[in-house]
C-alpha positions as a Markdown table, in Angstrom:
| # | Residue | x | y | z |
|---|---|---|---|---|
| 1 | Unk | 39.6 | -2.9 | -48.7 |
| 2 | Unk | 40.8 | -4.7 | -45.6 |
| 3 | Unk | 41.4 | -1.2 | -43.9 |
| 4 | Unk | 37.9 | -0.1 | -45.1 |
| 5 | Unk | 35.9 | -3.1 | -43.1 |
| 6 | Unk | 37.9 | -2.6 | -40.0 |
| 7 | Unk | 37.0 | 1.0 | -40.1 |
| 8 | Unk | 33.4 | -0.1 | -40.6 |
| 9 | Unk | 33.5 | -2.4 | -37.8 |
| 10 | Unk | 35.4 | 0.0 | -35.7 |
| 11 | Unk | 32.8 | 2.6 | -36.3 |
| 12 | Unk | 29.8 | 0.4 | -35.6 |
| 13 | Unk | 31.6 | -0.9 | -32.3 |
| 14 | Unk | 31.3 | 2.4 | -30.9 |
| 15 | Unk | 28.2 | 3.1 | -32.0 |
| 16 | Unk | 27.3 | -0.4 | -30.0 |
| 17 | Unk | 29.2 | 1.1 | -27.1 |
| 18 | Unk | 27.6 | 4.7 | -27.2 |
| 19 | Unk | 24.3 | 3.0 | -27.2 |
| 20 | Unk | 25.0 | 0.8 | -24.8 |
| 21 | Unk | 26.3 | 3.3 | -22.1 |
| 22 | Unk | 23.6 | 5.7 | -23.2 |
| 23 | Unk | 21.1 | 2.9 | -22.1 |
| 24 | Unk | 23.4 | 2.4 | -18.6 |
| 25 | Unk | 22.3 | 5.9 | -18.0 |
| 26 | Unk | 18.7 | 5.5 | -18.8 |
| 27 | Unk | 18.5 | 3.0 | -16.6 |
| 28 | Unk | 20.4 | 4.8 | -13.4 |
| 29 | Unk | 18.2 | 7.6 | -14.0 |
| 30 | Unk | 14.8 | 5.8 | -14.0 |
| 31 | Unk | 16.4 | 4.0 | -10.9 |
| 32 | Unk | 16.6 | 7.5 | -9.6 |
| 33 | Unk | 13.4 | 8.7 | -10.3 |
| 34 | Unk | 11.6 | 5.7 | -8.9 |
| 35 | Unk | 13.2 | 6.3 | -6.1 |
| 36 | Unk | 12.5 | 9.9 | -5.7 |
| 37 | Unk | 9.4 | 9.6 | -6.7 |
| 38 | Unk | 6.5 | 7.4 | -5.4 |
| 39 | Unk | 4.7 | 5.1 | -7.9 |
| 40 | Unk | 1.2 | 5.6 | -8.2 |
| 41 | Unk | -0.4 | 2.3 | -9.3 |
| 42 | Unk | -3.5 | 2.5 | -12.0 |
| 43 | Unk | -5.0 | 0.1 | -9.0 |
| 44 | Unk | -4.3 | -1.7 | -5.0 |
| 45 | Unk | -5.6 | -5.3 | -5.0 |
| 46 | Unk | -5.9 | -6.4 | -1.0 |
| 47 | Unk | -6.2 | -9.6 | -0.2 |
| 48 | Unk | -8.7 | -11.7 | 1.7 |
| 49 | Unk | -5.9 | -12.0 | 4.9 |
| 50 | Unk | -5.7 | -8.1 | 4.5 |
| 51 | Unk | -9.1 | -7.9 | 5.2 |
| 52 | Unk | -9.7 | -10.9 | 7.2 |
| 53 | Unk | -7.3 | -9.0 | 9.5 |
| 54 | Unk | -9.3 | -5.2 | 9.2 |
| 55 | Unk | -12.7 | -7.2 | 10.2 |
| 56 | Unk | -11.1 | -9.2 | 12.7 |
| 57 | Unk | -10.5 | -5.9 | 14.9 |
| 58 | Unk | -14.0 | -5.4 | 15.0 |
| 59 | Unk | -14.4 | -8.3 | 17.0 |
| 60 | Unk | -16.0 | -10.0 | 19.2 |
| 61 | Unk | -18.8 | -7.5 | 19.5 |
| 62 | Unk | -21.9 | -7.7 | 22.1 |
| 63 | Unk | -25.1 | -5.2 | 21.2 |
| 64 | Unk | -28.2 | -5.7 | 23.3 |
| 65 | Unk | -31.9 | -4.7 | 20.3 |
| 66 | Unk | -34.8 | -3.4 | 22.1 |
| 67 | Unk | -34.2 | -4.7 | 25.2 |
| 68 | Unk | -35.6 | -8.0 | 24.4 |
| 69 | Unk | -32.3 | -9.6 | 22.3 |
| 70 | Unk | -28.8 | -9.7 | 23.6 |
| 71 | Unk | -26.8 | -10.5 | 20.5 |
| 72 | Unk | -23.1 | -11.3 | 20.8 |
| 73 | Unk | -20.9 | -12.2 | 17.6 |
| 74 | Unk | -17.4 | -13.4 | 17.4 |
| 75 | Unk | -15.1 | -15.6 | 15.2 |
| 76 | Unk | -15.6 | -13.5 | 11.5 |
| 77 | Unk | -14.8 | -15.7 | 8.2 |
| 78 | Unk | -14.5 | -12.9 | 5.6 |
| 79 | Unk | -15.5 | -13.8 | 1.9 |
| 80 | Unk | -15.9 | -12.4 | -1.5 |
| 81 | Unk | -18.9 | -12.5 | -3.8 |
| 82 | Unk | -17.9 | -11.5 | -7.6 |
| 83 | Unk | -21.4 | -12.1 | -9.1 |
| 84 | Unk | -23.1 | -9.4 | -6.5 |
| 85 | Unk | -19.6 | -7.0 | -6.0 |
| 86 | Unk | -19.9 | -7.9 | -2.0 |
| 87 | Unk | -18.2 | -9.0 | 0.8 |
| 88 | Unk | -19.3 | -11.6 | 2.8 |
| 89 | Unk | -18.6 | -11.7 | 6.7 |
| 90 | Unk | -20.1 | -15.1 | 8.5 |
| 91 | Unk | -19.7 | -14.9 | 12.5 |
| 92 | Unk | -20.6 | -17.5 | 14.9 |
| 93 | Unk | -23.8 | -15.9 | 17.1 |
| 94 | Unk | -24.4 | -16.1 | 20.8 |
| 95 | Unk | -28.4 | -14.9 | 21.5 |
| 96 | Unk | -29.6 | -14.6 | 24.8 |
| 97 | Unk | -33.8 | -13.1 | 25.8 |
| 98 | Unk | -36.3 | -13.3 | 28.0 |
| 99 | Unk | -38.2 | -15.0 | 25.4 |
| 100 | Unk | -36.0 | -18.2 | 25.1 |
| 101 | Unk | -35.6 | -20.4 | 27.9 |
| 102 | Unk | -31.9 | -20.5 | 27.2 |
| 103 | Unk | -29.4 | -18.8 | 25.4 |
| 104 | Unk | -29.0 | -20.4 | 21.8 |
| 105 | Unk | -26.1 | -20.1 | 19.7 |
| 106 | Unk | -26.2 | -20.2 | 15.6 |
| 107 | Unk | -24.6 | -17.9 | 12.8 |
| 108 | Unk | -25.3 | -15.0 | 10.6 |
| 109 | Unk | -24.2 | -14.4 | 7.2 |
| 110 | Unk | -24.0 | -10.7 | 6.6 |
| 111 | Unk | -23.0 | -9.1 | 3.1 |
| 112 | Unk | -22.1 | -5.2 | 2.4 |
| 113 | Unk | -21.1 | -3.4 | -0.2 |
| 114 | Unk | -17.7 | -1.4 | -1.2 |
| 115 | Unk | -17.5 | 2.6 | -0.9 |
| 116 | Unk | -14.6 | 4.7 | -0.7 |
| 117 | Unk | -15.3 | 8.1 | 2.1 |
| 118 | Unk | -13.1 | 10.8 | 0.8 |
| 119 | Unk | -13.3 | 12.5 | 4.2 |
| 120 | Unk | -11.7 | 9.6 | 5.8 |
| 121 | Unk | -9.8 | 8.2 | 2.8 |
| 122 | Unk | -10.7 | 4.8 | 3.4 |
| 123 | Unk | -12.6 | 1.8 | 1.7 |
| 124 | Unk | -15.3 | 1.3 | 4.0 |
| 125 | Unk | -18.2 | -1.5 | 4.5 |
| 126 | Unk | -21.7 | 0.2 | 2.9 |
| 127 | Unk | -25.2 | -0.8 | 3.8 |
| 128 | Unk | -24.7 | -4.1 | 5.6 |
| 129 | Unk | -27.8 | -6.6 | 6.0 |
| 130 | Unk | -28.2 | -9.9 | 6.8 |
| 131 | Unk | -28.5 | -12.6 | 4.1 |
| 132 | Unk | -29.0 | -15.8 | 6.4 |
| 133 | Unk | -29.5 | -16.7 | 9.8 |
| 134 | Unk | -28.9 | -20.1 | 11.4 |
| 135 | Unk | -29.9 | -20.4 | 14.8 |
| 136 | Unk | -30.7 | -24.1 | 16.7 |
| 137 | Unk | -33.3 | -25.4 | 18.4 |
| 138 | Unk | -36.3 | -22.9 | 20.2 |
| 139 | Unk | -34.9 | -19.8 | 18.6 |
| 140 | Unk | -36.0 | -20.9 | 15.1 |
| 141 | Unk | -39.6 | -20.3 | 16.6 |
| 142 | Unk | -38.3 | -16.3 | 16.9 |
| 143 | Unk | -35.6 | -16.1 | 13.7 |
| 144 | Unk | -37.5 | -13.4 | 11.6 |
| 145 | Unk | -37.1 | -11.0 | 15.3 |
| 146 | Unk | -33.7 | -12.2 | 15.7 |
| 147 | Unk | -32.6 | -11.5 | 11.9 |
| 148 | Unk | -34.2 | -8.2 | 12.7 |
| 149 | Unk | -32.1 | -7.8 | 15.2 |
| 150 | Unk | -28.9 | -8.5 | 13.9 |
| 151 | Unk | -29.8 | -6.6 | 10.8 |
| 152 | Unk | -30.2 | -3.2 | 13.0 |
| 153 | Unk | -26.9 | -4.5 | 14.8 |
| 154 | Unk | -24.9 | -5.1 | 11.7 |
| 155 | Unk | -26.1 | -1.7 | 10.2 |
| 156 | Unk | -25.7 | 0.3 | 13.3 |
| 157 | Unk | -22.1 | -1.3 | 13.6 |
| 158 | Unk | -20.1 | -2.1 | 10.6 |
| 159 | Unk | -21.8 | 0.7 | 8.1 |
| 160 | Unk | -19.1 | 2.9 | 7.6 |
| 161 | Unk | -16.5 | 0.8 | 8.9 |
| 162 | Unk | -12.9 | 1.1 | 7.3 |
| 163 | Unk | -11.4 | -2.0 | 5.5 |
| 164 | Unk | -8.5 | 0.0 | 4.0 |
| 165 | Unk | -7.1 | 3.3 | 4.5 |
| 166 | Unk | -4.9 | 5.3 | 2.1 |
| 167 | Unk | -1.6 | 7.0 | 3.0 |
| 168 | Unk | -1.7 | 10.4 | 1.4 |
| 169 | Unk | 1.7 | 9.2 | -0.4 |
| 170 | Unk | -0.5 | 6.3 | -2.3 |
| 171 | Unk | -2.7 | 9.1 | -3.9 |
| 172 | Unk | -0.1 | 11.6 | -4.7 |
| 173 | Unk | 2.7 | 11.5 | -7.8 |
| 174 | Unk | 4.8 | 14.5 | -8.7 |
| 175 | Unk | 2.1 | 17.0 | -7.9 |
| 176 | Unk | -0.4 | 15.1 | -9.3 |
| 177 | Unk | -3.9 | 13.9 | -6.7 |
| 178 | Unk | -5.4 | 11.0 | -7.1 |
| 179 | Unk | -8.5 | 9.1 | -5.7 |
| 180 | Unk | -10.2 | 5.6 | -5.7 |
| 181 | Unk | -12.0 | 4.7 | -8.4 |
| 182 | Unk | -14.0 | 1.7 | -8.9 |
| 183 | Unk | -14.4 | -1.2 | -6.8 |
| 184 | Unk | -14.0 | -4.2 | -8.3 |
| 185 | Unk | -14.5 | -7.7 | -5.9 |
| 186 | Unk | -12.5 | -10.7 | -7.0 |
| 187 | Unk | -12.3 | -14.4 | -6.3 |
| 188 | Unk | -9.2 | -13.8 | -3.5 |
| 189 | Unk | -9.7 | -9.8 | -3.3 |
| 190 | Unk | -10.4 | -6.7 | -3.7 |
| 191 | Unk | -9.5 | -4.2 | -6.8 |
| 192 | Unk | -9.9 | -1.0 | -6.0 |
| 193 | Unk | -9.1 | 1.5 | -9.3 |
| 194 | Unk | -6.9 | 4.6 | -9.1 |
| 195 | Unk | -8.1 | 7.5 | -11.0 |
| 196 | Unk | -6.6 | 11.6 | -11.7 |
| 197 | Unk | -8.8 | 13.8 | -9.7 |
């Protein structure tokens, strides 16, 4: 009887250590692959300092509309609008024309839209416009020419412009291609989903 159980237990401690260096080997080899291979995500999230800093390099810019407004933005504040799926850019505005008696300085409040470009691979700024434009003293008399303006500025400037590009490693696994899918705009980012091709 006694020699029975201790062959029992016997047996079932081997089991526990055949399991248990069968498992040490499952784990060295997933170690392995991970590191052979590279993960592919089923989404990137960047955050607002990641593109806080993408928009920054845009900056400052100067673009002279028509001839008649000389429109210079600098100091961006990138933010994120969940409700509408955009991205929010402010920028401190420096507006100088022959109209004004002296340059005036205000802000504008531009908002775009999310697109990935195959060609480029990158999540780029769509269709920018101007949502608001705060400008002091005599220029209020001219804001609807001046949010014109900076609406054919922002469009001619930042539509198209790349917030993220993809390494061709991010969208490749074993053989396998991927590519963006949906973008998604958070509270403190962006989601962007990745899909099979």
């Amino acid at each position: 009887m006694t020699y029975a159980v201790a062959s029992r237990r016997r047996g079932l401690l081997g089991l526990a250590c055949a399991a248990f260096a069968c498992a040490s080997i499952g784990l060295s080899l997933s170690a392995c692959a991970s590191s052979t291979f590279p993960f592919i995500p089923d989404h990137y999230t960047f955050s607002r300092d990641q593109v806080q800093a993408a928009v920054a390099r845009k900056f400052p810019y100067r673009h002279t509309v028509s001839q008649l407004f000389d429109v210079s933005l600098t100091n961006p504040v990138v933010g994120f609008e969940p409700g509408s799926n955009r991205v929010t850019v402010h920028v401190d505005a420096h507006v100088q024309s022959p109209f004004l008696q002296q340059s005036v300085d205000g802000g504008f409040l531009l908002t775009s839209e999310l697109q990935y470009d195959e060609p480029s691979h990158a999540v780029v700024l769509r269709s920018p416009s101007v949502e608001r434009v705060d400008l002091e003293g005599q220029a209020r008399a001219y804001q609807q020419q001046i949010e014109a303006a900076g609406a054919l500025a922002a469009a001619q400037w930042l539509d198209g412009y790349p917030i993220y590009t993809f390494k061709p490693e991010q969208l490749q696994f074993a053989g396998v291609n991927f590519e963006p899918g949906t973008i998604t705009i958070l509270t403190n980012g962006i989601r962007v989903q990745i899909v099979e091709k």
